[in-house]
C-alpha positions in Angstrom: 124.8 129.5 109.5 125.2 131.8 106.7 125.6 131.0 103.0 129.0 132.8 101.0 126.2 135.1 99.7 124.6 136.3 102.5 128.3 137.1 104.2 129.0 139.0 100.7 125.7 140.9 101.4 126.3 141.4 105.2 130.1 142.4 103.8 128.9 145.1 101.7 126.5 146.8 104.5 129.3 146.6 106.5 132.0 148.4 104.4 130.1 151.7 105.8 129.8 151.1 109.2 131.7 152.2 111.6 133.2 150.7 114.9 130.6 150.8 117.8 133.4 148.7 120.0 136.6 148.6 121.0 138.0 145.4 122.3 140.7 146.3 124.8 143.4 144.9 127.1 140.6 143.2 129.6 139.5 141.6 126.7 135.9 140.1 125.8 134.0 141.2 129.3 131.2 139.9 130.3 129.9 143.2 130.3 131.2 144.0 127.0 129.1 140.5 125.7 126.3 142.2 127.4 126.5 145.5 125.7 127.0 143.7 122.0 124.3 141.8 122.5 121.9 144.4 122.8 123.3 146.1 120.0 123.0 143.1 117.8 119.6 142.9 119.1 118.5 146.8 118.0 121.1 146.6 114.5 121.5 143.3 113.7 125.3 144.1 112.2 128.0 145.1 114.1 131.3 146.0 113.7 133.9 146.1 116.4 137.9 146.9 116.8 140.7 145.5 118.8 143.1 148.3 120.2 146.6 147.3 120.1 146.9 146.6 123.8 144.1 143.7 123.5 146.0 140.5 124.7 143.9 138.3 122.2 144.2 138.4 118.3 141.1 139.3 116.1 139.8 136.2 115.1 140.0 134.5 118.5 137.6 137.9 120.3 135.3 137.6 117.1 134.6 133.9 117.4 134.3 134.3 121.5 132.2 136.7 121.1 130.2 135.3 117.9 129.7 132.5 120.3 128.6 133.9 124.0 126.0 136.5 121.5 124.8 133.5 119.1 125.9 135.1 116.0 127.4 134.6 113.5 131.2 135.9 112.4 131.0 137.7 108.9 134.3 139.3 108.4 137.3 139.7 110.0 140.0 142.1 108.6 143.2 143.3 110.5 141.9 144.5 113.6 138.3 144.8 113.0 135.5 142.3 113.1 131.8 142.2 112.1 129.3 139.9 113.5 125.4 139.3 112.7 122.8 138.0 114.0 118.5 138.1 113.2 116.8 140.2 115.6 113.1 138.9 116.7 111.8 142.2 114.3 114.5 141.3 111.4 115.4 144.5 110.1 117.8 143.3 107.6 116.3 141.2 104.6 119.3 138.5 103.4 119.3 136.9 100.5 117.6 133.6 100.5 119.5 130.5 100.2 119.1 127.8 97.4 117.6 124.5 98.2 119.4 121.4 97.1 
């Protein structure tokens, strides 16, 4: 689970990536859970988009897919989504979160 300022962090490295997925009118594949997995694996941060002809709103493909890949949603805006998740070599140092 990640903390408001971790997602703001993940946010920001976000805002200049671009989609490496389109999310179509089969929807989220199996295969397609495959291939984002592996991604997430080699990248850590994703971003994906859902063409217009997707049968499935934004949020509902983000969270399906958050949950078959064990990540973790970070954004979703119009018709674009970004998910994250640590790979076993993290690549991408977040911000630490504050003990109570």
């Amino acid at each position: 689970m990640l903390t408001s300022k971790q997602r703001a962090f993940l946010r920001s490295m976000a805002n200049g990536l671009d989609p490496i997925f389109h999310v179509g009118k089969a929807g989220v594949t199996p295969e397609l859970v495959e291939a984002m997995d592996a991604a997430l694996e080699a990248r850590e941060l994703i971003k994906a988009n859902i063409l217009d002809n997707c049968l499935i709103d934004t949020r509902e493909a983000a969270q399906t897919v958050a949950e078959r890949t064990h990540a973790d949603v970070v954004q979703v805006i119009g018709n674009r989504f970004v998910i994250y998740r640590a790979a076993k070599k993290p690549v991408i140092e977040l911000p630490r979160a504050k003990k109570e």
